[in-house]
C-alpha positions in Angstrom: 49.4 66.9 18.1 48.2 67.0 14.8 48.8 71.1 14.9 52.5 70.1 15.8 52.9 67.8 12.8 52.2 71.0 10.5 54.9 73.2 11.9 58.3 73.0 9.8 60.3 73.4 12.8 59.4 71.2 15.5 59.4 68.6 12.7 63.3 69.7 12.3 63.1 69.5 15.8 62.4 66.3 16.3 64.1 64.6 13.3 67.6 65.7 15.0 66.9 64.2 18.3 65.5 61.1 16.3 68.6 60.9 14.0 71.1 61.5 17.4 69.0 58.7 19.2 68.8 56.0 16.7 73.3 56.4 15.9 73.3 55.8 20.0 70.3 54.1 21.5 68.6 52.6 18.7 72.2 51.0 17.2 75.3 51.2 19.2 73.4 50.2 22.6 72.4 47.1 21.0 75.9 45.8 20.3 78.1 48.0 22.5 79.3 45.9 25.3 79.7 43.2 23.1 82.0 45.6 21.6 84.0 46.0 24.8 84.2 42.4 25.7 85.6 41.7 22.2 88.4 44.0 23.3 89.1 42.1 26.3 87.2 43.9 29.1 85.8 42.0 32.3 82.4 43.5 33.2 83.6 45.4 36.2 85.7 47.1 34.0 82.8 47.4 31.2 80.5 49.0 33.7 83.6 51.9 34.6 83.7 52.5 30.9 80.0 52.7 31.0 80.2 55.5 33.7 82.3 57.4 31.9 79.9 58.5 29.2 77.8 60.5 32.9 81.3 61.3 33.8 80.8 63.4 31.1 77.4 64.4 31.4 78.1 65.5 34.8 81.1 67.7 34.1 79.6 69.2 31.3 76.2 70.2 31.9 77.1 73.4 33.8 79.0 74.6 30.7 76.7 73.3 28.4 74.0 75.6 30.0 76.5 78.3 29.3 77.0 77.7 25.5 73.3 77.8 25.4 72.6 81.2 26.7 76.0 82.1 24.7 75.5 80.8 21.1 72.0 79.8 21.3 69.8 76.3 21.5 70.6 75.2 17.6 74.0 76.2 17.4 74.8 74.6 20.9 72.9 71.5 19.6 75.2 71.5 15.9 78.7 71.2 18.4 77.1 68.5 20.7 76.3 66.2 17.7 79.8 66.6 16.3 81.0 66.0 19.5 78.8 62.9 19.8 79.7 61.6 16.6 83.8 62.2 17.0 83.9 60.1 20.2 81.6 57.3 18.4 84.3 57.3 15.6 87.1 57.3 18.1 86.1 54.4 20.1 87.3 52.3 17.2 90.3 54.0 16.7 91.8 52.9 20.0 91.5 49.9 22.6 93.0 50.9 25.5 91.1 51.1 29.3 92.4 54.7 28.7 91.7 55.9 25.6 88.1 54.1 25.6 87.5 56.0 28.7 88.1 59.2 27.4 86.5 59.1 24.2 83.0 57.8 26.2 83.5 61.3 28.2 83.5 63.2 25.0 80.4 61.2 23.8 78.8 61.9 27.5 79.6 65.9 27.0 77.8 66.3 24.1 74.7 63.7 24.7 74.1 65.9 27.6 74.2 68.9 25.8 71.9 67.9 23.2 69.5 67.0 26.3 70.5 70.2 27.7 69.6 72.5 24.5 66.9 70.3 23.7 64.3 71.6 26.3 64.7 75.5 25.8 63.9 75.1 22.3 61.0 73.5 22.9 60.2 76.3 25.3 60.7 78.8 22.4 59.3 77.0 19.5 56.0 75.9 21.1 53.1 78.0 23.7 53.1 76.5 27.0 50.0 74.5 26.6 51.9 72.6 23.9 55.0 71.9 26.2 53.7 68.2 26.9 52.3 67.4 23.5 55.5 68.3 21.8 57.9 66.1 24.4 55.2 63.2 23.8 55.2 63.7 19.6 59.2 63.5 20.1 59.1 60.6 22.0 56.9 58.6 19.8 58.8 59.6 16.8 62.2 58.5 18.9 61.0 55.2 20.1 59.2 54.5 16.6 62.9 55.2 15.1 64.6 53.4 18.2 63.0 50.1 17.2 63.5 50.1 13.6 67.4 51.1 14.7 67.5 48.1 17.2 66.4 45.8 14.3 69.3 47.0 12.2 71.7 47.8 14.9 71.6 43.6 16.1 71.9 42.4 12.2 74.8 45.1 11.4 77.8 43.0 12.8 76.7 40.2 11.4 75.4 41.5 8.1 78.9 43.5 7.5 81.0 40.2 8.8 79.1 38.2 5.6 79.7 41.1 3.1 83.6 42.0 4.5 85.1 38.4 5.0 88.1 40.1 6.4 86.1 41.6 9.9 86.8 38.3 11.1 83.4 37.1 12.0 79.9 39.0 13.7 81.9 39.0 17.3 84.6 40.1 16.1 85.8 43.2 17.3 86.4 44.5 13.9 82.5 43.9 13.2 81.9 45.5 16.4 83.9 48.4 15.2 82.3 48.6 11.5 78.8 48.9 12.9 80.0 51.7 15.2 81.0 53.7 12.5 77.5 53.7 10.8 76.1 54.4 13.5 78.2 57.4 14.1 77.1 58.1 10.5 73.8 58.3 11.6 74.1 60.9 14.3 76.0 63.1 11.7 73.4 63.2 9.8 71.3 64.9 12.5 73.2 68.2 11.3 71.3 68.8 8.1 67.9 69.0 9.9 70.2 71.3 12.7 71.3 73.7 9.8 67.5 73.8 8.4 66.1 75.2 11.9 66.4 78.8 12.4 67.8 80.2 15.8 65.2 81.1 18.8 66.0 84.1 20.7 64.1 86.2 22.7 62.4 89.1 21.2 63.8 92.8 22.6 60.4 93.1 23.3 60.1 90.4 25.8 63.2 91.2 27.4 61.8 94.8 28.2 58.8 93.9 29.5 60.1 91.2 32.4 63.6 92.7 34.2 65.7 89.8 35.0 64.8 88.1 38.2 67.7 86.5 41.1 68.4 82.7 40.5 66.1 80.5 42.2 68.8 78.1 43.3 67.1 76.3 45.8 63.9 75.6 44.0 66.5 74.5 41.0 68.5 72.0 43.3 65.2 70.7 44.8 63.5 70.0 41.3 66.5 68.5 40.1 66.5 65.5 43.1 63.9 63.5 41.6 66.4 63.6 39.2 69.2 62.4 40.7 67.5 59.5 42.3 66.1 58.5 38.8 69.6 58.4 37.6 70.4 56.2 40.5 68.0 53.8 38.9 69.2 54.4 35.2 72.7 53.6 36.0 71.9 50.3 37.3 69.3 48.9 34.6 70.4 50.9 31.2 74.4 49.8 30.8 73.5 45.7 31.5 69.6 45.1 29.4 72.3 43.7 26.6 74.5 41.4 28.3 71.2 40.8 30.9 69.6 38.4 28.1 72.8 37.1 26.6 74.1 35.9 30.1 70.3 35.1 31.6 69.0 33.4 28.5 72.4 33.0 25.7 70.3 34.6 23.1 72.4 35.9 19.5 73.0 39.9 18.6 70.1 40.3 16.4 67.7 38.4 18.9 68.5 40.7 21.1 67.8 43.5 19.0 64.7 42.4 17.9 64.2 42.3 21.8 65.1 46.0 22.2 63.1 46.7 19.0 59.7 45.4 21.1 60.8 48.1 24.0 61.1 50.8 22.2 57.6 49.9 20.2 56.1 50.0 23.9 58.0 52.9 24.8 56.3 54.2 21.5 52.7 52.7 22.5 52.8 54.2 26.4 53.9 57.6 25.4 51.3 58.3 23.2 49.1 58.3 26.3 51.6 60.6 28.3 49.2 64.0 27.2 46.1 62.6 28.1 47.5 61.2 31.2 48.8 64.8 32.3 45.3 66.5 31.3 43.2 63.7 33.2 45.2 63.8 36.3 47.8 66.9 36.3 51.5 66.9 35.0 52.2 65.6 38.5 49.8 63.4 39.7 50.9 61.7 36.2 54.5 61.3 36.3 53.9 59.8 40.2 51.4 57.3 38.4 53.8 56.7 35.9 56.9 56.0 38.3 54.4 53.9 40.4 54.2 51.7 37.2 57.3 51.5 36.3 57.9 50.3 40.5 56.2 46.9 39.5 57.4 46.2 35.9 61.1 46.5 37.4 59.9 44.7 40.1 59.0 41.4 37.5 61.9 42.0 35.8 63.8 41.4 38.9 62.5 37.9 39.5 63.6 34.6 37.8 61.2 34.4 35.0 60.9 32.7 32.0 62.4 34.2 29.1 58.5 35.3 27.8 57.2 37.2 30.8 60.9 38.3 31.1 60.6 39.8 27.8 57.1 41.4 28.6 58.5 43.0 32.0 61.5 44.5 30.4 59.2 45.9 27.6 57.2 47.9 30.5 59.9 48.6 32.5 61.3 50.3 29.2 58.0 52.2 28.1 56.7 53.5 31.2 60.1 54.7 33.0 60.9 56.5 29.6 57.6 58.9 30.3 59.6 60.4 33.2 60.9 62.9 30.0 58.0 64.2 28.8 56.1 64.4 32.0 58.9 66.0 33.9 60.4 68.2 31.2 56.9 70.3 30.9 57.3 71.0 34.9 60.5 72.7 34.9 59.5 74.7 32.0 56.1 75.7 33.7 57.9 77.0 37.2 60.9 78.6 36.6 61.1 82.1 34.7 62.5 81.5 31.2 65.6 83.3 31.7 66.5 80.5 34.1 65.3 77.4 32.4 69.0 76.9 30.4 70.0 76.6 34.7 67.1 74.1 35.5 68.1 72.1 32.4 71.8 71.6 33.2 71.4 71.2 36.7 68.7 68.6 36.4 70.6 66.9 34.1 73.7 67.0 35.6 72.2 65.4 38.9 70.6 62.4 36.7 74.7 62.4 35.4 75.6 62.4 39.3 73.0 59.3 40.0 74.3 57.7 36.9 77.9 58.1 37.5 78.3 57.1 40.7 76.3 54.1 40.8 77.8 52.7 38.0 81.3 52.4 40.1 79.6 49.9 41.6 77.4 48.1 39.8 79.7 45.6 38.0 80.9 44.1 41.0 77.3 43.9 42.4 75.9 41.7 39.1 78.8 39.2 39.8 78.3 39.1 43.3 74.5 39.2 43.3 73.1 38.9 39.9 71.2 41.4 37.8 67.9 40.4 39.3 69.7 42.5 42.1 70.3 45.4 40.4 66.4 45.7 38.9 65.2 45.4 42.3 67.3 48.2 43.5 65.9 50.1 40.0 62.6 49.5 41.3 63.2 50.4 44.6 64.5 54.0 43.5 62.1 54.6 40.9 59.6 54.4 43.4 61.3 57.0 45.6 61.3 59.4 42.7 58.0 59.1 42.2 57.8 60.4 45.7 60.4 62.9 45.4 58.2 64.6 42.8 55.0 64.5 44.4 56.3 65.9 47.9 58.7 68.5 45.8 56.2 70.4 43.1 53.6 69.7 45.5 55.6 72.0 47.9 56.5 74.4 44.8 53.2 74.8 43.6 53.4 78.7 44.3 55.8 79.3 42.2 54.3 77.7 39.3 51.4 80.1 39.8 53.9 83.0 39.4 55.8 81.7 36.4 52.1 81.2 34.5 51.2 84.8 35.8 54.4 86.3 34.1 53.9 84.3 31.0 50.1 85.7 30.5 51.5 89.1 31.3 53.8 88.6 28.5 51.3 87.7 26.0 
């Protein structure tokens, strides 16, 4: 890694998805559904909103593929932060079922698209070798930025409600609604970093030397189901951590963020094993171990613990299902040809968008019929099926990695 830290544009690179991530997941997330229910929303009608945002992410990945192989990774990567940051601002300008539905769509469209982008720049700005170290460097940098975010993003309502008098108090909505802007602010600044980073095409060269190849669509659709179940999981476990310890345990805002603070520092502290995990045992052998893991933290965090193991499980669960990315992103770049791997992007994250999306139609009404130690089970349960899913599917696909390694050392 230390190779990576020297190279201006993978530090560019990384400081955009860091700035992106810490405006959404390290702030917003903290206080969001607070947010909502200071508007007046039920939880079933939280966890719709919720859904939206991989309403979204669904309905846009397919074109967001497109824009990549149109205007190219960076500037694709420019519209999806705007994007991200306009529906952030919008949320406060509205309070409607409506209108907050719609403006979580936008936010969903371009977070997948920065996901989207994100893994065929890697491709071009790194050697293959490097594919793992570089999704492992980002993710430490995220989750190191995630927790300091957290931190801030559980003090902000309150800290602006004892500054501005006239917010009306730290649950106020107006609060709620103050904090959001900053964080937008945050995720805007991921542009200057975005305008520093030169475009990666393909040289003229390259696309001489390897004629263009048929769509591997059924290898893309079955890479992209491990996926799908994993959003499964995601869409039952991400939207409630928040209101989990405030209804489980009554804890404050900023308690709570200090709480997500400690996942992302063990998010931080798990990934940075993630490379020597994949060269010990093999990218997939590694992600399986990783998903069997993250089985048995969910599986604690289902149960009715006290409030210090409770806070150890969720810190696991958190750090060792976030190594699916890094262990899973390097696979799809290592078997499919690079002229399809803006397709195996989109289409993986669009079925993680699917999972997400349609589970979360449901999940509302299933935490106030059967609790959130419910839904973690069910999270553990499909983690470990993805974990399966992988091992059975690259297993199967292991030829074609061979060829797509064979074409890239014929290129070099």
């Amino acid at each position: 890694m230390r190779r990576l830290l020297s190279s201006r544009n993978v530090i560019l690179f990384i400081a955009a998805t860091a700035l992106i991530d810490m405006g959404v997941y390290g702030m917003m997330d903290v206080f969001l559904n607070f947010f909502y229910r200071s508007s007046g929303f039920n939880l079933e009608t939280i966890s719709i909103i919720n859904g939206s945002q991989r309403l979204g992410a669904l309905l846009f990945s397919l074109p967001a593929g497109l824009l990549v192989t149109r205007l190219g990774a960076r500037r694709t990567f420019m519209i999806a932060a705007v994007m991200i940051t306009a529906g952030m601002v919008g949320m406060t300008l509205g309070a409607s079922f409506g209108w907050q539905y719609g403006v979580r769509v936008l936010m969903g469209a371009g977070y997948t698209t920065v996901f989207i982008a994100g893994i065929p720049m890697v491709g071009k700005l790194v050697k293959s070798e490097q594919y793992t170290s570089v999704f492992s460097l980002q993710f430490i940098v995220v989750a190191l930025c995630i927790s300091i975010a957290n931190t801030l993003g559980g003090s902000l309502p309150g800290v602006l409600a004892n500054l501005l008098p006239w917010l009306g108090g730290p649950e106020s909505r107006d609060a709620y609604a103050a904090s959001l802007l900053i964080a937008a602010g945050v995720v805007a600044l991921s542009l200057i970093p975005l305008v520093m980073l030169p475009e990666a095409r393909q040289s003229p060269s390259a696309e001489v030397r390897r004629a263009p190849t048929r769509t591997p669509w059924m290898p893309i659709l079955l890479m992209s189901l491990p996926m799908l179940i994993f959003g499964v999981g995601a869409g039952l476990s991400i939207p409630y951590y928040n209101l989990f310890f405030r209804d489980t345990f009554g804890l404050a805002d900023d308690m709570i963020g200090q709480i997500f603070s400690l996942g992302s520092l063990a998010m931080l502290v798990i990934t940075l094993g993630v490379p020597y995990s994949a060269r010990r045992l093999g990218q997939t052998h590694a992600l399986v171990v990783a998903m069997l893991a993250t089985t048995g933290a969910f599986f604690l965090l289902s149960l009715p613990l006290p409030i210090a193991p409770t806070i150890v499980a969720y810190a696991l669960a958190l750090g060792l299902r976030n190594t699916m990315s890094p262990l899973y992103n390097p696979l799809l770049l290592d078997y499919v040809p690079e002229e399809h791997i803006g397709m195996v992007s989109s289409v993986s994250t669009a079925a993680w968008s699917m999972g997400f999306f349609g589970v979360t139609l449901f999940a509302g009404n299933w935490v106030e019929q059967f609790g959130y130690g419910f839904l973690f089970a069910v999270t553990a349960a499909t983690t470990l099926i993805t974990g399966i899913a992988a091992l059975v599917i690259f297993g199967a696909l292991r030829g074609m990695r061979r060829e797509r390694m064979a074409a890239a050392s014929a290129g070099d």
